[in-house]
C-alpha positions as CSV (number, residue, x, y, z in Angstrom):
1,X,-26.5,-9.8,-6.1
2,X,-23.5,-8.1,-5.4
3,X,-20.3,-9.5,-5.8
4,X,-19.1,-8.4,-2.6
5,X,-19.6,-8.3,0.9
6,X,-19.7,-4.7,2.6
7,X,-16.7,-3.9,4.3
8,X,-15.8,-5.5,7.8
9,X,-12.6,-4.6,10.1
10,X,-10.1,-6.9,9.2
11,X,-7.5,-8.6,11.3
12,X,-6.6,-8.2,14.8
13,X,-6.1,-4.5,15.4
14,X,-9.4,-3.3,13.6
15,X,-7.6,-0.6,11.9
16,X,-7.9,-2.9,8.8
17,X,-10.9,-2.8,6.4
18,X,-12.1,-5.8,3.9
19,X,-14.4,-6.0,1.5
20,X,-14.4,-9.8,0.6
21,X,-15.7,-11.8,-2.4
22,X,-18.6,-13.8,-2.2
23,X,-16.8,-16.4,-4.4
24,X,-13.7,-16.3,-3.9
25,X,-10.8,-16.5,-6.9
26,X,-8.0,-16.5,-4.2
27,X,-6.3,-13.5,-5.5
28,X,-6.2,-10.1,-3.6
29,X,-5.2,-6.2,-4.3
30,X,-4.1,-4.9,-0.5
31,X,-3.8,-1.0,-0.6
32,X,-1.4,0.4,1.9
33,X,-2.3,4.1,2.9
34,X,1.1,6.7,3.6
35,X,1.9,9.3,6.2
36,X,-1.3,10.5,8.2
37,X,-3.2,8.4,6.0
38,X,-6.6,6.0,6.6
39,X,-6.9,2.4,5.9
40,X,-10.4,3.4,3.2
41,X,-10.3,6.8,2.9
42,X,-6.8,7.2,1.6
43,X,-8.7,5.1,-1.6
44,X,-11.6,6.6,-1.8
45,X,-13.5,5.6,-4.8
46,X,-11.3,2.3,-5.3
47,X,-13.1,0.2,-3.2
48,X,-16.6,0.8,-4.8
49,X,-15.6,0.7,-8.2
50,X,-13.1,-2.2,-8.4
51,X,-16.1,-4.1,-6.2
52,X,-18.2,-2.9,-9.0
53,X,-16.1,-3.9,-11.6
54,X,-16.2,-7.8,-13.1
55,X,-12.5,-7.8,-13.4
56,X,-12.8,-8.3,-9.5
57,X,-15.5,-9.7,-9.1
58,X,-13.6,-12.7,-7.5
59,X,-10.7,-10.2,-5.6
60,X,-10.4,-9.6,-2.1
61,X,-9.8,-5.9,-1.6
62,X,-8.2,-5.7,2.0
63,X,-7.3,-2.0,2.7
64,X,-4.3,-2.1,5.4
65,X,-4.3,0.0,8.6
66,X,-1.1,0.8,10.5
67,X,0.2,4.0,12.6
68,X,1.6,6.0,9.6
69,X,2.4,8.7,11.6
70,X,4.3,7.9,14.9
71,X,6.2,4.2,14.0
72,X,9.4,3.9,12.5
73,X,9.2,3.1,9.3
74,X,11.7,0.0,9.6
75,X,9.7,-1.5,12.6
76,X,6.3,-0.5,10.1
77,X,7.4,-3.1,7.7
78,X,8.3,-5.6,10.0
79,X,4.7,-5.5,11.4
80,X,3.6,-5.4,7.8
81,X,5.9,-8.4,6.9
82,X,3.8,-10.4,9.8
83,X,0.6,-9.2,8.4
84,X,1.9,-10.7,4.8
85,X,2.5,-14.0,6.3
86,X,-0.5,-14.0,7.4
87,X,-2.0,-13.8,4.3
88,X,-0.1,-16.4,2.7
89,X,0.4,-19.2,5.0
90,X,-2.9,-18.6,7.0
91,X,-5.4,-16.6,5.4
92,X,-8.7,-18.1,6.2
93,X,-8.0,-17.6,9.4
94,X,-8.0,-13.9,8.7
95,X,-10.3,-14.1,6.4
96,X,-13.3,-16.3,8.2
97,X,-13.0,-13.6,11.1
98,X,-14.5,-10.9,9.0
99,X,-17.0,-13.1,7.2
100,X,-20.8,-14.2,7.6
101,X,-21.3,-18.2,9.6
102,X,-22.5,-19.1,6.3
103,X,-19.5,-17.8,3.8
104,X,-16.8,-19.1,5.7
105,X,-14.3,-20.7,3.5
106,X,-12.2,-23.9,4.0
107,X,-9.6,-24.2,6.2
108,X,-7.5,-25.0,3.5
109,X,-8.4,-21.9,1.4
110,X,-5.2,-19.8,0.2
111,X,-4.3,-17.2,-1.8
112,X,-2.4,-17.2,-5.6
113,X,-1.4,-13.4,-6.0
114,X,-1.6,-10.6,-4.1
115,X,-1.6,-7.3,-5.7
116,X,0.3,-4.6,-3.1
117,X,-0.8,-1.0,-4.2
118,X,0.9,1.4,-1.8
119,X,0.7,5.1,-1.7
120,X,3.8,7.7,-0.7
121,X,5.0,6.6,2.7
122,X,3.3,2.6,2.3
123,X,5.4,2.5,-0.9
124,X,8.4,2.6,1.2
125,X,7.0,0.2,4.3
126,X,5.7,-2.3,1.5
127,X,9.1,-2.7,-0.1
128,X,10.8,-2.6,2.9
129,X,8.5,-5.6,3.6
130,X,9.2,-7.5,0.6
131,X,12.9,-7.2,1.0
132,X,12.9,-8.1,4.5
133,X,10.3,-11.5,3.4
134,X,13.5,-12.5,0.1
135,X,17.0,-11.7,2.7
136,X,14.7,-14.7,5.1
137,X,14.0,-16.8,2.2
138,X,9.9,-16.3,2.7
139,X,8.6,-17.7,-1.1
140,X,5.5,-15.4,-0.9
141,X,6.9,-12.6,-2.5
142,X,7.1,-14.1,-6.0
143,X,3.3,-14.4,-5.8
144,X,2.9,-10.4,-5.3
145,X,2.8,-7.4,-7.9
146,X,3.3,-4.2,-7.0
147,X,1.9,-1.0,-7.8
148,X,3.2,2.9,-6.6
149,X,0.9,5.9,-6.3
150,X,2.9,9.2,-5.8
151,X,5.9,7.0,-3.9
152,X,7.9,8.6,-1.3
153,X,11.6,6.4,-2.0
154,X,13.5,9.5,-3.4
155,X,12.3,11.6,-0.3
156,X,9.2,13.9,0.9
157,X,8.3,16.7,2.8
158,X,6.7,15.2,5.7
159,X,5.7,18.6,7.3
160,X,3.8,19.3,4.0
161,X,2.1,16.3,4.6
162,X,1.0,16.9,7.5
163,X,0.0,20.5,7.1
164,X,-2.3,19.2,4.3
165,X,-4.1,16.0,5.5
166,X,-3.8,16.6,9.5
167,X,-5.5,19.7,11.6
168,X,-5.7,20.9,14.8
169,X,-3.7,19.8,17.3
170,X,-2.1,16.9,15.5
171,X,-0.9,19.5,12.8
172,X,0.5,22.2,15.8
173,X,2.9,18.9,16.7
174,X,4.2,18.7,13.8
175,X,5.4,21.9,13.5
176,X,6.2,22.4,17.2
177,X,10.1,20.8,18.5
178,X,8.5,17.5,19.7
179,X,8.1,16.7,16.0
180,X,10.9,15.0,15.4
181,X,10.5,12.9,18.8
182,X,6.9,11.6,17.9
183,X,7.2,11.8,14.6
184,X,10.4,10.1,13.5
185,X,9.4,9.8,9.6
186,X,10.3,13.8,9.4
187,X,13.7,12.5,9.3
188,X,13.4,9.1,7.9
189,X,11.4,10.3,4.6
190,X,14.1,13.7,4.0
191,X,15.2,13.4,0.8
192,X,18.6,11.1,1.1
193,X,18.1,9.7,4.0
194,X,20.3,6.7,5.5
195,X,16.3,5.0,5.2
196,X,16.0,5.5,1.8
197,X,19.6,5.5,0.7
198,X,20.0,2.0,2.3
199,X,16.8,0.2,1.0
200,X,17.7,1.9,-2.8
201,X,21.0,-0.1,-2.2
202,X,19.5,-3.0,-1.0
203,X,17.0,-3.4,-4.0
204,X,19.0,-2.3,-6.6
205,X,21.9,-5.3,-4.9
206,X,19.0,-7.9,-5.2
207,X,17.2,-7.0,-8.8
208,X,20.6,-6.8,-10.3
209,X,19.5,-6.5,-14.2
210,X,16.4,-7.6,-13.7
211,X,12.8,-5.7,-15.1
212,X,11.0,-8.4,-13.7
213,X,11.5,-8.9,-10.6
214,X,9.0,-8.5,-7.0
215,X,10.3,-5.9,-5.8
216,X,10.1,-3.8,-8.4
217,X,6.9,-1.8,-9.5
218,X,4.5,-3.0,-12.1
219,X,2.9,0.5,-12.3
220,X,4.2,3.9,-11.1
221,X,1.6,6.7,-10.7
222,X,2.5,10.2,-10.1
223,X,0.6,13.6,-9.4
224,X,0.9,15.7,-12.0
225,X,0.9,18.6,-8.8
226,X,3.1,16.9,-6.5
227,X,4.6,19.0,-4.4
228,X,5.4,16.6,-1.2
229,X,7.8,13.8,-2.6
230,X,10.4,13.9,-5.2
231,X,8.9,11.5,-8.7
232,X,12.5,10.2,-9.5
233,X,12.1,7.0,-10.4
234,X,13.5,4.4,-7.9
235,X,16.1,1.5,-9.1
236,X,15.1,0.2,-12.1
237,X,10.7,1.1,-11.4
238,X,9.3,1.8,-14.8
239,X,9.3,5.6,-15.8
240,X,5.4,6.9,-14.2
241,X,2.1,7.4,-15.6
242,X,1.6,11.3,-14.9
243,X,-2.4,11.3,-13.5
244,X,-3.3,15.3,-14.6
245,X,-5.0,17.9,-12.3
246,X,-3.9,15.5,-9.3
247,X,-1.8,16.3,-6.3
248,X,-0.1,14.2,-3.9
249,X,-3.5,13.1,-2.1
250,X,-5.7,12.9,-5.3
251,X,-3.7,10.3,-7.0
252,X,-5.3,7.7,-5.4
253,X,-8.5,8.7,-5.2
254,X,-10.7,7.8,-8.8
255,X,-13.4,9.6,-9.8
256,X,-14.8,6.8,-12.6
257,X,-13.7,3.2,-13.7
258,X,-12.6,4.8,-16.9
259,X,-10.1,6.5,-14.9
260,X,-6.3,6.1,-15.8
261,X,-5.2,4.7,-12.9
262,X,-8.3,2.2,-12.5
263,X,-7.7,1.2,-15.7
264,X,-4.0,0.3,-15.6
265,X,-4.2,-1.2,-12.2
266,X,-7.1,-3.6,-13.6
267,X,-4.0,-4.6,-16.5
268,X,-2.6,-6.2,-13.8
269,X,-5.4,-8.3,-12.5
């Protein structure tokens, strides 16, 4: 049998997907997709091979929807800050909704860890998130890990971005002089912007000395062909694991289980 439900939409706007344990170890990995991006298909590849893989055979693997292309990034975290509440204080609630009459778990049900892999523009909405959870004394954060795939806090090229991942008419806005109207992350994701500068301020202030702390990265993974954000490191993030022959948009995207990145993420678990 397989370990795993198929995926369902998860939460209240449907953008969400789960795929949900059949028994449950109460720990999660939640992917958050960047700019443009889709709740699965930014992963593609994750979410059959870690449900394939006895490592996780217990994990929930939620895969985050939001508007990563017209939102403010600031107001982005806040929504995602509500959705990590959620999680913690209330999660069978959540988690019942997308779940057979039969497999619903108890009321009480709650989770232990969450693992928070985030790629390019997510990197920057999850951390804003966690930092926003420790200035209001939320506890949760102390029971997440994160991990970074091709992270956009030292800047990005937004219109890149979108040249590459979007077509058509979504693509002809971005270029047009209404971009920077609907799209305000142009601005928000330029290399030293007051966004970035601030929150690099903010969680350098709060990790002080500190290698082990929640908001800083367990695992950094970086194309080895970027050519949409900068691959500084970020405070005091370890230095990255370089994934070879991968851009921007193939660094989270796993052929195999024996890939690199599949591999260190499942370190973690």
């Amino acid at each position: 049998m397989n370990s795993h439900f198929p995926d369902r939409p998860f939460a209240v706007d449907q953008s969400s997907r789960a795929i949900l344990a059949r028994e449950p170890s109460g720990k999660a990995i939640l992917f958050v997709h960047g700019y443009g991006g889709n709740a699965l298909a930014t992963w593609s590849n994750f979410d059959s091979l870690l449900s394939d893989s006895q490592l996780c055979r217990g994990h929930d693997l939620i895969f985050y929807g939001y508007d990563g292309l017209y939102s403010d990034t600031v107001a982005s975290a806040a929504i995602l800050l509500e959705f990590l509440d959620s999680l913690f204080s209330t999660p069978a609630h959540l988690v019942n909704a997308a779940l057979p009459l039969s497999a619903r778990r108890p009321a009480d049900f709650k989770y232990s860890q969450i693992l928070i892999a985030a790629h390019s523009l997510g990197a920057v909405i999850a951390r804003w998130a966690l930092l926003m959870a420790l200035d209001q004394a939320r506890e949760w954060p102390r029971r997440t890990r994160l991990v970074l795939f091709a992270p956009a806090h030292r800047g990005a090229n937004v219109v890149k971005i979108a040249l590459e991942s979007l077509s058509g008419f979504r693509a002809m806005q971005i270029l047009s002089g209404l971009a920077r109207f609907r799209s305000p992350l142009i601005d928000q994701l330029a290399e030293g912007s007051i966004y970035l500068r601030e929150l690099q301020e903010r969680v350098d202030r709060a990790v002080g000395k500190s290698d082990d702390h929640c908001l800083l990265a367990r695992r950094v993974f970086v194309a080895q062909h970027e050519k949409v954000v900068v691959n500084l490191p970020f405070s005091r993030d370890p230095y990255p694991i370089s994934i070879q022959e991968s851009d921007h948009f193939s660094v989270c995207k796993p052929e195999r289980a024996s890939d690199r990145s599949v591999e260190k993420l499942l370190e973690l678990i």
